[in-house]
N, C-alpha and C positions, 0 to 999 in steps of 0.2 A: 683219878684226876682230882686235883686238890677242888676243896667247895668252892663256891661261886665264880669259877670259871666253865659252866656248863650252861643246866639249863637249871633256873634257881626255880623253889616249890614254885608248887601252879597255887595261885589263892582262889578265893570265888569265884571269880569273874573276871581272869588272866593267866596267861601262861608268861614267865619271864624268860628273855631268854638274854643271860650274857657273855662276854666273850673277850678276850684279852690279846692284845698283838702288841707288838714293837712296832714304830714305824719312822721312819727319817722327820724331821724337822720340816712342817709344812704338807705332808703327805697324808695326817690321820685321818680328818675330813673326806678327802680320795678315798680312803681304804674301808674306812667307814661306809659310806655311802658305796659303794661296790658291794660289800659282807651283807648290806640289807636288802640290795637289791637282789644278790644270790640267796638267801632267805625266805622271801616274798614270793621267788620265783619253785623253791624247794616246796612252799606250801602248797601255793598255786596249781603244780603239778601233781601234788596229791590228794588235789581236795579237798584243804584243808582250810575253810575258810575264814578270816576274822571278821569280827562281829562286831560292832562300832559300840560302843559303851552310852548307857540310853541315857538322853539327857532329861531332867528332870524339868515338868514345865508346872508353869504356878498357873490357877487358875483363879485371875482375879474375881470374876462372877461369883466367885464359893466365897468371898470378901476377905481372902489372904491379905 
């Protein structure tokens, strides 16, 4: 399978995952939104959970 039509290196604190289709004129969005929800649901089913990326919080009191 040619590069980056899989699943692209996993970094730190991500796995990428991309993927390449043809689609009619007006349809990508559709197709799109289908392929992620079958995805989601491929993890889902395996237990495979995603982990929300932590947001960093300021703490004024420390006098940031």
């Amino acid at each position: 399978m040619p590069a980056g039509q899989a699943i692209a290196p996993v970094e730190d604190e991500a796995l990428l995952l991309r993927g390449k289709f043809k689609a009619k004129a007006g349809r990508r969005f559709a197709i799109r939104r289908v392929v992620f929800s079958a995805v989601q649901a491929a993890f889902r089913n395996n237990g495979i959970r995603a982990v929300p990326k932590p947001m960093p919080i300021s703490d004024e009191r420390a006098g940031a």
